[in-house]
Structure formats: C-alpha cells, structure tokens
Residue frames as qw, qx, qy, qz and C-alpha x, y, z in Angstrom:
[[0.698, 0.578, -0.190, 0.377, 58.61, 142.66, 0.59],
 [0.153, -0.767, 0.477, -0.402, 59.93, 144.55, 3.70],
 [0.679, -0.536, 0.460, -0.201, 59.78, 141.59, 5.95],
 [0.876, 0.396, -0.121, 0.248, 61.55, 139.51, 2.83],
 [0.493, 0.653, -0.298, 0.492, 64.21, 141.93, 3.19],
 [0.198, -0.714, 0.557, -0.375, 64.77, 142.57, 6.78],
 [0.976, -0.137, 0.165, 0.039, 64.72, 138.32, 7.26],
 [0.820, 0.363, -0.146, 0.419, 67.94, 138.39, 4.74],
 [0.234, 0.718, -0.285, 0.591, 69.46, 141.03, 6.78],
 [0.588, -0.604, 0.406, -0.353, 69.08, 139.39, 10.08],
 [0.989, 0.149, -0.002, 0.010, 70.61, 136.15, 8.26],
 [0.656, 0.508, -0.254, 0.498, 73.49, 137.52, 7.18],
 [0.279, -0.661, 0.491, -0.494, 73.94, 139.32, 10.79],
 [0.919, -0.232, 0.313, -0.053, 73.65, 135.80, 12.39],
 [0.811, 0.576, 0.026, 0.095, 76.30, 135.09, 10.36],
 [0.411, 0.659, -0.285, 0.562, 78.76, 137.73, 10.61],
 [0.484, -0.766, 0.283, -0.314, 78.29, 138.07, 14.81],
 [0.969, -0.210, 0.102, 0.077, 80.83, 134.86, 14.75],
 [0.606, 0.506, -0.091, 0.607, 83.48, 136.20, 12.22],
 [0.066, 0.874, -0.046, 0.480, 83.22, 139.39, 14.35],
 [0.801, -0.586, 0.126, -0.015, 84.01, 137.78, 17.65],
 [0.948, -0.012, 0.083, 0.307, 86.89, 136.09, 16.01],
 [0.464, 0.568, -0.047, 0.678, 88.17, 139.21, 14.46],
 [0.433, -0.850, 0.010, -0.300, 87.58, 141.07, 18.08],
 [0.882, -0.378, 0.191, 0.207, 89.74, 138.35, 19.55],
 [0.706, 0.437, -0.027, 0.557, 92.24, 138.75, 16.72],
 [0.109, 0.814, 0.034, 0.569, 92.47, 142.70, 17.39],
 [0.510, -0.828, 0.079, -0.221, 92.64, 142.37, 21.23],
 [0.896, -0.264, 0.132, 0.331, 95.60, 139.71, 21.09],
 [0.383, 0.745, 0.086, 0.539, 97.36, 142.78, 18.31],
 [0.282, -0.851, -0.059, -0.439, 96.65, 145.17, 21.27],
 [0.822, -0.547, 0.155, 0.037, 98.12, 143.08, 23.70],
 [0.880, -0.007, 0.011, 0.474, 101.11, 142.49, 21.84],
 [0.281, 0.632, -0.053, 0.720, 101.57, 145.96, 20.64],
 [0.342, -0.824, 0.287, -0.348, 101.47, 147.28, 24.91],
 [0.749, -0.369, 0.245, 0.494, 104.36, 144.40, 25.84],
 [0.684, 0.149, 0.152, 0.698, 106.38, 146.03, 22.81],
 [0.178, -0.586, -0.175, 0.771, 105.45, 149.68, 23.72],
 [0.149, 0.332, 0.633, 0.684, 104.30, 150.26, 20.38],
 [0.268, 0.623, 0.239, -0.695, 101.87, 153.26, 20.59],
 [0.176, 0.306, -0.590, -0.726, 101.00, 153.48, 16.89],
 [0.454, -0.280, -0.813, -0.233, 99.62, 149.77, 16.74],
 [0.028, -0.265, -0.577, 0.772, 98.12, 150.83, 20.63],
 [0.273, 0.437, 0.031, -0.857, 96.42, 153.31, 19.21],
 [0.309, 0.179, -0.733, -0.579, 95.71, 151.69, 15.45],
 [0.327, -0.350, -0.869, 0.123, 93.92, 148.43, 17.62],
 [0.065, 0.454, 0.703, -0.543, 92.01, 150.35, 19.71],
 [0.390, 0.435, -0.019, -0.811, 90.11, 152.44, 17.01],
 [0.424, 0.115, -0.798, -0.413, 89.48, 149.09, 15.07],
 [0.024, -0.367, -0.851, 0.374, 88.37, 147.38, 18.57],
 [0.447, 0.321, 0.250, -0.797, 85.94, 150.61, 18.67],
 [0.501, 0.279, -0.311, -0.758, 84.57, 150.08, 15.18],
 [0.275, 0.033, -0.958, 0.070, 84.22, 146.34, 16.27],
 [0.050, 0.182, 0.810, -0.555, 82.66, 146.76, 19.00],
 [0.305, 0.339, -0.071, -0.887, 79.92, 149.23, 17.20],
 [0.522, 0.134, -0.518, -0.664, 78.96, 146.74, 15.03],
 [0.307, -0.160, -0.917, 0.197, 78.75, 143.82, 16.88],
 [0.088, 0.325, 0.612, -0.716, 76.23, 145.93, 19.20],
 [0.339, 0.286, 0.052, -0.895, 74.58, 146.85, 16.67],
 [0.581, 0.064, -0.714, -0.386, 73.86, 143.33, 15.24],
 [0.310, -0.257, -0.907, 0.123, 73.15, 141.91, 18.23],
 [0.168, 0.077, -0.051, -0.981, 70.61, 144.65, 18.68]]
C-alpha cells in the first residue's frame, strides 16, 4: 500500500515541477518589474514567494 501511495505522489510531483517553473518564471519577471519601478514592497513580496518556490521545486525534484 506504501509503494501505491508514494507512486501517486511522485505522479502528481511530475506534474506540478512544470506549473512550478512557469510560476517561477512568472514571479521573477514581477521581481524584475517591481526593481525598474523601485517598488520595494513587491521587491520584497517576490522574493519571499521566489523562496517558497524555489523550496518546493527542490524538494520535488529531490
């Protein structure tokens, strides 16, 4: 039954390690706009979302 369950849970990572990329990309192009407009707030907002991005993505492709 374990190896039932950890198969669905490496499916659904295969899965999500594409969305995440896309949403990484999303977040860095955010970042990028928010340091041409000097925005600190979003700065700051994007890079603690990149972190929690990045976290998972390492930890699915793990």
């Amino acid at each position: 039954m374990e190896k039932v369950i950890q198969t669905l849970k490496r499916r659904d990572g295969e899965r999500r390690i594409p969305v995440l990329k896309m949403e990484i990309d999303y977040e860095l192009q955010t970042l990028f706009d928010a340091m041409q407009a000097s925005d600190q707030k979003q700065v700051e907002k994007s890079k603690r979302i990149l972190e929690r991005l990045r976290s998972e993505l390492m930890r699915l492709e793990a």
